[in-house]
VOPAGU-2260 file (C-alpha; in pm, 1 decimal, decimal comma):
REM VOPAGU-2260
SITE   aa  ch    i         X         Y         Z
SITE  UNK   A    0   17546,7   13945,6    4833,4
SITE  UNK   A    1   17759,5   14233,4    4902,8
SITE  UNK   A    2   18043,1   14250,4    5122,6
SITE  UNK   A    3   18041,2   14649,2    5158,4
SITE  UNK   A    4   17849,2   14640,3    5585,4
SITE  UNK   A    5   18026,9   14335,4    5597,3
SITE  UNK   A    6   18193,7   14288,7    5977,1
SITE  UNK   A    7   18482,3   14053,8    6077,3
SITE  UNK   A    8   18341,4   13836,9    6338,5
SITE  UNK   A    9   18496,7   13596,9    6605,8
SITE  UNK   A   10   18651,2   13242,0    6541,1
SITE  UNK   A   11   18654,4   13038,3    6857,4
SITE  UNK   A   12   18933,6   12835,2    6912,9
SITE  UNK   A   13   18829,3   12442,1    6843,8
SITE  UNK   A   14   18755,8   12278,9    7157,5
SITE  UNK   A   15   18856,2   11872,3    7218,4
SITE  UNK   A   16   18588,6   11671,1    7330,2
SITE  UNK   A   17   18503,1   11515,5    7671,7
SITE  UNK   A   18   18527,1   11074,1    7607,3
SITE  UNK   A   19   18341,0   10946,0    7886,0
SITE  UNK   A   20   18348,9   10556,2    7977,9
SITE  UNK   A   21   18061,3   10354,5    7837,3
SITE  UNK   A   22   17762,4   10352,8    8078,8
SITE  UNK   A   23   17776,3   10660,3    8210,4
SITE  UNK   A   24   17438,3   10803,1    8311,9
SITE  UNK   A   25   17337,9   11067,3    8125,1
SITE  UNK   A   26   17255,6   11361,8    8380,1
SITE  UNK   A   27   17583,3   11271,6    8489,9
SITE  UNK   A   28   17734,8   11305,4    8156,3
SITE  UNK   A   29   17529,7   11653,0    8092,9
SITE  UNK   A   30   17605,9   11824,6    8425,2
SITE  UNK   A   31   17976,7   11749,4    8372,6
SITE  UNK   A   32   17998,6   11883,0    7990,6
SITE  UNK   A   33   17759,3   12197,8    8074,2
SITE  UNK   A   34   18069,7   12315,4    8329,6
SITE  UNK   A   35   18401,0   12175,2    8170,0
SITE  UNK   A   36   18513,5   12488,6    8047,0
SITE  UNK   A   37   18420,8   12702,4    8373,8
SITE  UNK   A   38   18680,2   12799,9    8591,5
SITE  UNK   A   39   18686,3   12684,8    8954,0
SITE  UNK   A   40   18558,3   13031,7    9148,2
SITE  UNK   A   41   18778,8   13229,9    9309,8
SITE  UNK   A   42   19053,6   13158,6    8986,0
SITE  UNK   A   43   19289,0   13443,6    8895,4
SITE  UNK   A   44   19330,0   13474,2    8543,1
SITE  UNK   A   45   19740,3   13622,5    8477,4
SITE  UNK   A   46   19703,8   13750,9    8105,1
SITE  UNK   A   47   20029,0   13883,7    7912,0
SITE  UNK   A   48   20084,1   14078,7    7566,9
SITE  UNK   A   49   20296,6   13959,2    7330,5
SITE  UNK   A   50   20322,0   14286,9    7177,3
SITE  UNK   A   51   20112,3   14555,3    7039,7
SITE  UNK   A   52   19994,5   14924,8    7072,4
SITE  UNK   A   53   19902,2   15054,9    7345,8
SITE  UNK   A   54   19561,3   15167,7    7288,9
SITE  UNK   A   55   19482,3   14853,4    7181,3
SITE  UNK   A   56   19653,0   14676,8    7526,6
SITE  UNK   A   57   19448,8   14881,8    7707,5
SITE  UNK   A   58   19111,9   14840,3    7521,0
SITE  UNK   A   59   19204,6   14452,7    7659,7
SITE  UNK   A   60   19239,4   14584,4    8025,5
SITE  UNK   A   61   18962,8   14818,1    8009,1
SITE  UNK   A   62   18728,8   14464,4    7909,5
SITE  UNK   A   63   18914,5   14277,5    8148,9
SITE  UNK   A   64   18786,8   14562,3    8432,3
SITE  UNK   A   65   18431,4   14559,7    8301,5
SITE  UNK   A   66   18390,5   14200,3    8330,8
SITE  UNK   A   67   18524,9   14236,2    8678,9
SITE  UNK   A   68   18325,2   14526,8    8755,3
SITE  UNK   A   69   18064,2   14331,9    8772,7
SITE  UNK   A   70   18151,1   14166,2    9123,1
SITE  UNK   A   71   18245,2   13813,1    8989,7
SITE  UNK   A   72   18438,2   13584,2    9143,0
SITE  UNK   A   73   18751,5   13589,0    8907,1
SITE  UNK   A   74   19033,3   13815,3    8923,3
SITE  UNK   A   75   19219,4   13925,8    8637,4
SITE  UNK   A   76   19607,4   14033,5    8655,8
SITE  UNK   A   77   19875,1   14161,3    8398,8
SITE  UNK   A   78   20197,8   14011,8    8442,7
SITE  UNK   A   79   20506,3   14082,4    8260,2
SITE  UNK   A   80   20590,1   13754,3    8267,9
SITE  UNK   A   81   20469,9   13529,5    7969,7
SITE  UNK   A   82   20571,9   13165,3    8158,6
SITE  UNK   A   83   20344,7   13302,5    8462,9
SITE  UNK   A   84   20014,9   13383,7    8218,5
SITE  UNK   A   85   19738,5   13140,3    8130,0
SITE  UNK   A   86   19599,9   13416,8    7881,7
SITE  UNK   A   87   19856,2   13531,8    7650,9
SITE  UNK   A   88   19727,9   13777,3    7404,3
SITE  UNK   A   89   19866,3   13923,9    7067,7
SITE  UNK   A   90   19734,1   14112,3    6823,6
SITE  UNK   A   91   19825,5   13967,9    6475,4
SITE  UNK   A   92   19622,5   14124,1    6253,7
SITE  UNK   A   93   19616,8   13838,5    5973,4
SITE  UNK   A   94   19478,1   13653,5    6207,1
SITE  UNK   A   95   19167,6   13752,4    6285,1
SITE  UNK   A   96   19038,7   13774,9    6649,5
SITE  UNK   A   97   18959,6   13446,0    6843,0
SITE  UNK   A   98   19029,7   13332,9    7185,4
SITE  UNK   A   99   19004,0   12918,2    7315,3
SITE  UNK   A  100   18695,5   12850,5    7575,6
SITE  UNK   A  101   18755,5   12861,4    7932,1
SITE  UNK   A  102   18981,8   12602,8    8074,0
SITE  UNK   A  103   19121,2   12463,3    7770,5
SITE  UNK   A  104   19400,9   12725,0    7752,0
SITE  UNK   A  105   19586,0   12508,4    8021,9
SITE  UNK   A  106   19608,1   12243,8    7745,5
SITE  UNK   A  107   19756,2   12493,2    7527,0
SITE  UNK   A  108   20177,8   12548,8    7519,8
SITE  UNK   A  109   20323,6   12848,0    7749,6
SITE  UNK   A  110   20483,1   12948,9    7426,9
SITE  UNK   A  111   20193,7   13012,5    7213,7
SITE  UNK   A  112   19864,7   13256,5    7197,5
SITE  UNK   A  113   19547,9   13169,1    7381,9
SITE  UNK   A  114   19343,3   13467,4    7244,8
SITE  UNK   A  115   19430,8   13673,3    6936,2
SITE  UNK   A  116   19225,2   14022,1    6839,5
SITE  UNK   A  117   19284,2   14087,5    6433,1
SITE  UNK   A  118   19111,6   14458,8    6416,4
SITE  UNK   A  119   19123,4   14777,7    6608,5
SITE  UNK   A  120   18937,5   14780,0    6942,8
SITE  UNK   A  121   18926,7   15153,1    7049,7
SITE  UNK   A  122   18562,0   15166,4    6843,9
SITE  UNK   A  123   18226,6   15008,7    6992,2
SITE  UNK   A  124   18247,0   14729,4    6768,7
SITE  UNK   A  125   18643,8   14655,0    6882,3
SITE  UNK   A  126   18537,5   14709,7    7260,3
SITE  UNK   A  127   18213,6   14420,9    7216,2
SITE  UNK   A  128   18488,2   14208,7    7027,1
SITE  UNK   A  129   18738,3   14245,8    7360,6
SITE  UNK   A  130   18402,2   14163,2    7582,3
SITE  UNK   A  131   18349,7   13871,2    7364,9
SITE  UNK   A  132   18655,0   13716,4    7320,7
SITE  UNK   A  133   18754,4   13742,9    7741,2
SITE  UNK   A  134   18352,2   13622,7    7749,4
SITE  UNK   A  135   18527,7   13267,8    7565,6
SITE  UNK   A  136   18822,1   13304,2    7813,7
SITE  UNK   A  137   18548,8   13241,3    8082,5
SITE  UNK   A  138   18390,5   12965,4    7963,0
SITE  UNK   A  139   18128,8   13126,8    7703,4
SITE  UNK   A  140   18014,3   12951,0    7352,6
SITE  UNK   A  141   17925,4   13173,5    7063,0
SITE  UNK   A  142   17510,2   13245,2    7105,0
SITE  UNK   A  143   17397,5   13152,7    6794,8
SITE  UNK   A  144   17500,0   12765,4    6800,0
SITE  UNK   A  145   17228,2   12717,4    7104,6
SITE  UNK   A  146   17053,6   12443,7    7012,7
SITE  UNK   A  147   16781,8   12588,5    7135,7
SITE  UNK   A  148   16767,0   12926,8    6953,5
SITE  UNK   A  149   16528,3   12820,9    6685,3
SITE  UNK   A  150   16759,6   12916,8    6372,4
SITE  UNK   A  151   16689,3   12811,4    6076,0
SITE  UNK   A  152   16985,1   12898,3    5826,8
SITE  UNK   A  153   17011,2   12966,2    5390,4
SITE  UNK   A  154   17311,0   12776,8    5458,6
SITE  UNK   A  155   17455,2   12818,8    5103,6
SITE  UNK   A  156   17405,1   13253,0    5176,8
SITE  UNK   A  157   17605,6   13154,2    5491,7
SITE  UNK   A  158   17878,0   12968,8    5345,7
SITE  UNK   A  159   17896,9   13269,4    5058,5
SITE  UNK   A  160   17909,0   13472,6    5306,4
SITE  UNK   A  161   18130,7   13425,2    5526,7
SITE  UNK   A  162   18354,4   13262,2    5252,9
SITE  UNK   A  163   18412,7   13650,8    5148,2
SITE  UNK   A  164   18574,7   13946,9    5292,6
SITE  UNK   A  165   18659,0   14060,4    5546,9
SITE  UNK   A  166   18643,5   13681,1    5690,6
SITE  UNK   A  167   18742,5   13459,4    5436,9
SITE  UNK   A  168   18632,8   13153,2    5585,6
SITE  UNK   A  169   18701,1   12786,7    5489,2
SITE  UNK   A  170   18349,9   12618,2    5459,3
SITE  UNK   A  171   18506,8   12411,9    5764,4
SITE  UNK   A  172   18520,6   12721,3    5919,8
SITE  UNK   A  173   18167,3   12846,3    5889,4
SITE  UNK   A  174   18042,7   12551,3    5999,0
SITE  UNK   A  175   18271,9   12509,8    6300,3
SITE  UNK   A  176   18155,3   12892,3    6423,5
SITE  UNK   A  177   17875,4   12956,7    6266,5
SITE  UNK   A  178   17612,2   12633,4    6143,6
SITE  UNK   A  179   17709,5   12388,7    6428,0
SITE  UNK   A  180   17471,1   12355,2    6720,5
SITE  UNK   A  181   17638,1   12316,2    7034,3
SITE  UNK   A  182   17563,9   11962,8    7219,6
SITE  UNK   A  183   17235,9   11983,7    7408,0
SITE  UNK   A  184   17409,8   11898,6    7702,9
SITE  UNK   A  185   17645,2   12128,6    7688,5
SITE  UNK   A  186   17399,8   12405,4    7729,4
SITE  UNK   A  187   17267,0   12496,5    8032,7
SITE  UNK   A  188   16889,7   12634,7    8036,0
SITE  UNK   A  189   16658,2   12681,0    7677,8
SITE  UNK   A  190   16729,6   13073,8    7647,9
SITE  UNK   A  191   16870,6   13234,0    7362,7
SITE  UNK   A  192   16984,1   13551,3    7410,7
SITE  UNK   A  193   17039,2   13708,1    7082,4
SITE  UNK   A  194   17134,3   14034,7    7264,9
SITE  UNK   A  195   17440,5   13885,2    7402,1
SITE  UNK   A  196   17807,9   13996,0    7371,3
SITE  UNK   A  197   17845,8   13642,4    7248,5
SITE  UNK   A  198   17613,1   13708,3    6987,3
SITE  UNK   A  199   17702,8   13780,9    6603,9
SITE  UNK   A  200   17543,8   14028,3    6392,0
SITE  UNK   A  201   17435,3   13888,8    6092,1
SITE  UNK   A  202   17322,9   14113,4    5792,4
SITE  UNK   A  203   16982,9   14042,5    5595,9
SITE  UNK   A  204   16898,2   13721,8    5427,0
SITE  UNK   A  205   17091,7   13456,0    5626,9
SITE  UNK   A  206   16806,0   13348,6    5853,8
SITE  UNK   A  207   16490,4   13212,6    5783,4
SITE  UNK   A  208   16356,3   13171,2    6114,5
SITE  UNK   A  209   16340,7   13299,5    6382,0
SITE  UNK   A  210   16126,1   13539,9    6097,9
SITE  UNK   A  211   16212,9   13871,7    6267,1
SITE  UNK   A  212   16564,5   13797,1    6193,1
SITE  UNK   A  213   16547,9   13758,5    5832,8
SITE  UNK   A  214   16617,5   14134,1    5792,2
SITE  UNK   A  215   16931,3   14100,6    6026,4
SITE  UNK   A  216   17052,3   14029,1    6375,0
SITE  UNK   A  217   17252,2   14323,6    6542,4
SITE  UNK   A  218   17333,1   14247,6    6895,1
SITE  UNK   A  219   17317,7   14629,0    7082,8
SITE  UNK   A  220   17698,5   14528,3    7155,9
SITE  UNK   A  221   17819,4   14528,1    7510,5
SITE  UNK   A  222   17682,4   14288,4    7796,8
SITE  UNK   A  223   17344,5   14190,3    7816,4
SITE  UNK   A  224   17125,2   14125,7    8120,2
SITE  UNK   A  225   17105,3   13728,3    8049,4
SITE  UNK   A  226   17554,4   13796,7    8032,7
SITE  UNK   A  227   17550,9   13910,5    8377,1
SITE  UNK   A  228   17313,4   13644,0    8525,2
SITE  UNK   A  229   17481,9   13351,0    8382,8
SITE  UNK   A  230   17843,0   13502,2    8504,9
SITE  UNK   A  231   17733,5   13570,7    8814,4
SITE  UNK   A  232   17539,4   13222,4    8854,0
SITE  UNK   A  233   17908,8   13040,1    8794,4
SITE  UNK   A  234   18126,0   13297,7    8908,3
SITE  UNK   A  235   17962,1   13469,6    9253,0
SITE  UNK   A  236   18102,8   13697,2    9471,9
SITE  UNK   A  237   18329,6   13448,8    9715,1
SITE  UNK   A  238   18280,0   13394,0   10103,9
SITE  UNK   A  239   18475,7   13620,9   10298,7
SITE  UNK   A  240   18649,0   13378,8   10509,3
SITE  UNK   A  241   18745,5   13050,0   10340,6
SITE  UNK   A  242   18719,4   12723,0   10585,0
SITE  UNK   A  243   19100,0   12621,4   10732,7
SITE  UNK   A  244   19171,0   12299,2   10655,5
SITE  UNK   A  245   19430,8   12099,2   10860,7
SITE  UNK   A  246   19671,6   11801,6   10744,2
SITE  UNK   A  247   19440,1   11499,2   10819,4
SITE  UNK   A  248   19133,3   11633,6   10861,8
SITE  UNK   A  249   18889,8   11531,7   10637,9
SITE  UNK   A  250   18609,0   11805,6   10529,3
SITE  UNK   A  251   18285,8   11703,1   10398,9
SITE  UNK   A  252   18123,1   11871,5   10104,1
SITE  UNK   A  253   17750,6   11931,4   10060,2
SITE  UNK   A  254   17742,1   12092,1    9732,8
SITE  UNK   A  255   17499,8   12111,6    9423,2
SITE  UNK   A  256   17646,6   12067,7    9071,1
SITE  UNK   A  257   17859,7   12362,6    9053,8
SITE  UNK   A  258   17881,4   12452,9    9384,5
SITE  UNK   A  259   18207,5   12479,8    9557,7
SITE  UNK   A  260   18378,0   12454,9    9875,9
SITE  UNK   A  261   18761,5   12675,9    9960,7
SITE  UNK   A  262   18991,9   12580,4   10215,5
SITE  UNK   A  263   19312,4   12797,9   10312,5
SITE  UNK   A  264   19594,5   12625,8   10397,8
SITE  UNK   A  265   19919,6   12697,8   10627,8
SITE  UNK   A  266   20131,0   12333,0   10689,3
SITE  UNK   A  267   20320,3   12290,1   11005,6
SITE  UNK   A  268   20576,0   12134,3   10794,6
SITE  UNK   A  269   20772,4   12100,3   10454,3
SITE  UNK   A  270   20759,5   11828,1   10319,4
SITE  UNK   A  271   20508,9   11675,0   10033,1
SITE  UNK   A  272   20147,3   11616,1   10083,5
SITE  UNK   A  273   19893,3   11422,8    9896,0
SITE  UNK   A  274   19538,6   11609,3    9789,7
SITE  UNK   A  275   19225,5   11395,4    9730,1
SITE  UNK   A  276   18847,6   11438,1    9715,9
SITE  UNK   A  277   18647,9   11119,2    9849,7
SITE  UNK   A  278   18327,6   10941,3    9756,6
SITE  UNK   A  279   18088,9   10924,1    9445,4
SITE  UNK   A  280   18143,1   11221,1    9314,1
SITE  UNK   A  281   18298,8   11416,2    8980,4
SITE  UNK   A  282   18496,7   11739,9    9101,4
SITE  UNK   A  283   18749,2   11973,9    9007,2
SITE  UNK   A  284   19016,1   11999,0    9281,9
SITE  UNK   A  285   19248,0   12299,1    9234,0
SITE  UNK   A  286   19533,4   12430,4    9458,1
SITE  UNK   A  287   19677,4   12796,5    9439,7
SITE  UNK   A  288   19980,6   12925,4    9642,0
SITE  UNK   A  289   20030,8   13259,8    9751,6
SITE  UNK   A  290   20299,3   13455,5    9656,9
SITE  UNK   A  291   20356,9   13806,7    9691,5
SITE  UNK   A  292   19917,4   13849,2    9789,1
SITE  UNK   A  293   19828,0   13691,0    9498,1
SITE  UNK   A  294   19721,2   13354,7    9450,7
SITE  UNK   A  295   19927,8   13125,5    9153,3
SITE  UNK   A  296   19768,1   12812,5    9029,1
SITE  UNK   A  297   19987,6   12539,9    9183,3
SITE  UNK   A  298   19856,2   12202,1    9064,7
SITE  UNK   A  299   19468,5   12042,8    9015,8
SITE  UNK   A  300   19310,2   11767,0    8876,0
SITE  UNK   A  301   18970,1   11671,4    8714,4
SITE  UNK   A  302   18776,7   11359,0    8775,6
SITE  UNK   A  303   18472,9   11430,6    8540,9
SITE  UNK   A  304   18349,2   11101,8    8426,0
SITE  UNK   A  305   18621,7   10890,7    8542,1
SITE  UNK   A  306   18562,6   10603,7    8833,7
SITE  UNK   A  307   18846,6   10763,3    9048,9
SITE  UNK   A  308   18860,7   11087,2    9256,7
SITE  UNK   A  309   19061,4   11386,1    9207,3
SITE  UNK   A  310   19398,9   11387,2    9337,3
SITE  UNK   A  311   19762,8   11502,1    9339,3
SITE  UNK   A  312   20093,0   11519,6    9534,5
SITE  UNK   A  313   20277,0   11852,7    9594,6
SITE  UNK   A  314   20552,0   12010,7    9791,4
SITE  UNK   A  315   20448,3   12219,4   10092,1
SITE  UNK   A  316   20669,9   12487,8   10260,9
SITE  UNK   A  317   20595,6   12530,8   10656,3
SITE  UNK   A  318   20426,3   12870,7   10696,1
SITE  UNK   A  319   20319,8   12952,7   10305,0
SITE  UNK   A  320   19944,1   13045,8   10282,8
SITE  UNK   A  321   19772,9   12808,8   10014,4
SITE  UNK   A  322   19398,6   12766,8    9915,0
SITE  UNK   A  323   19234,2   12453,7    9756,9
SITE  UNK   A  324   18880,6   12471,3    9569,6
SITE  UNK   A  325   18699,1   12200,0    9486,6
SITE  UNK   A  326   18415,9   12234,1    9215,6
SITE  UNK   A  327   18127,8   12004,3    9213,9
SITE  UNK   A  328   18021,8   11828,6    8907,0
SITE  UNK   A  329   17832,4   11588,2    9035,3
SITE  UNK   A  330   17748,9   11337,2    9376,0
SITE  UNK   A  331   17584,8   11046,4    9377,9
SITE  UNK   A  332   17514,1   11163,0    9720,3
SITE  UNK   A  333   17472,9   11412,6    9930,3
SITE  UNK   A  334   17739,8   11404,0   10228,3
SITE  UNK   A  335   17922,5   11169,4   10059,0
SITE  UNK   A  336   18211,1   11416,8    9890,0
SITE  UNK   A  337   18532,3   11516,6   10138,3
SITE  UNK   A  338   18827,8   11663,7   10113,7
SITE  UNK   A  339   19172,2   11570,3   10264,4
SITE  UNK   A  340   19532,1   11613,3   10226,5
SITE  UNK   A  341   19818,6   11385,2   10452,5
């Protein structure tokens, strides 16, 4: 096969598997792996370059805008700081471009990259790749490893090809980004949407079925319809005015798996406070702190799976403005979820 129309395509970062305890019911165990990787709502995003020209920067920040453009919840922010980013960005061009999914870059070192782009962006192609790989930063799998998309591979045309230039993958490799189907219950809804940003193109003769794919797949490039509705079904526009929560108080949450519930907070006093959800439920509880307007992550915990709720202890400073989010999983029942901090 040759490698002339050959394109270099994305290589997710390798995720680490959810361990749940033995017995846990299994719509429990599929709600909580379809939203792992999704931010809590309302989350803003601090990205930082390691270096690079500045075409290529702003290709990053024009993506960044688009995405935002679109009236999600999220914000995104540059920072010259690299300690203060949870995306940090190069451009290493032996390296291919990749980025990790969603929430695992806070597992990931303040020293090293959390999304990497390998060729020029300033073309169409290089503008779907920065779509795509910020599309991973939110949470987004590649397309083509639905389970439910229906594709049968040549897997031995696969491995050839993308075992040549410009890719050069490992078999491992291939397999890891290109043959492996995701978990069923990691996938929310049966649609594939092989218009999607997250979407490779694929040249003739590597599927079999789907049959109108055996002469290629080649995604339009940019966002597709099905990109904007699932973004905007995990990521809405946020209320205008967040509930206030007061020391002691306890808040109940009605929520539906991946619903979510914000508090702002202003203590009376400094001094250190524990946070802690209530009741039969898996949740995300995150706090930010507001400095200078914008809101920095502060500390948060995740209870997915575990028999125990969500909590932490933090230092409060009398006055400061802070606001918690708490991101449903699960409940076992309605009502039964609150929120408190003492």
């Amino acid at each position: 096969m040759s490698a002339i129309n050959a394109r270099p395509v994305c290589k997710a970062g390798p995720r680490v598997p959810r361990l749940f305890p033995p017995g846990l019911a299994d719509r429990r165990a599929r709600l909580i792996r379809q939203m792992d990787a999704q931010w809590v709502n309302g989350t803003v995003l601090h990205y930082w370059f390691f270096d690079g020209p500045e075409p290529q920067k702003q290709a990053v920040r024009d993506a960044f805008a688009h995405w935002k453009s679109l009236g999600i919840g999220l914000e995104f922010t540059e920072t010259a700081t690299r300690s203060e980013a949870e995306v940090r960005i190069d451009f290493d061009q032996g390296d291919g471009s990749w980025s990790y999914i969603g929430r695992d870059i806070l597992g990931i070192a303040n020293t090293d990259v959390t999304m990497n782009f390998g060729w020029d962006l300033t073309d169409d192609y290089g503008r779907t790749t920065a779509l795509h790989e910020i599309g991973h930063t939110l949470g987004m799998p590649h397309e083509h490893q639905n389970p439910f998309a229906g594709i049968v591979w040549d897997e031995p045309k696969v491995y050839s090809y993308f075992g040549g230039a410009p890719n050069n993958w490992p078999r491992s490799q291939t397999f890891q980004n290109v043959l492996k189907k995701l978990n069923s219950q990691e996938v929310e809804g049966s649609d594939w949407d092989p218009d999607s940003v997250m979407e490779y193109w694929f040249p003739a003769g590597l599927i079999l079925r789907p049959e109108q794919y055996r002469e290629g797949l080649n995604p339009p490039g940019g966002l597709s319809a099905l990109d904007v509705e699932w973004v905007m079904r995990f990521y809405p526009a946020l209320p205008i005015a967040p509930r206030s929560l007061s020391a002691f108080a306890s808040a109940p949450l009605v929520l539906h798996p991946g619903g979510q519930a914000n508090f702002t907070i202003v203590p009376e006093e400094t001094r250190s406070y524990r946070f802690a959800t209530f009741g039969t439920a898996d949740t995300v509880l995150v706090l930010f702190e507001e400095v200078d307007g914008q809101l920095r992550h502060l500390e948060s915990d995740d209870d997915g799976g575990e028999d125990r709720n969500a909590t932490f202890k933090v230092k409060l400073f009398k006055g400061r403005r802070y606001v918690a989010r708490v991101r449903l999983y699960w409940a076992g029942q309605s009502g039964q979820t609150a929120l408190m901090y003492w």
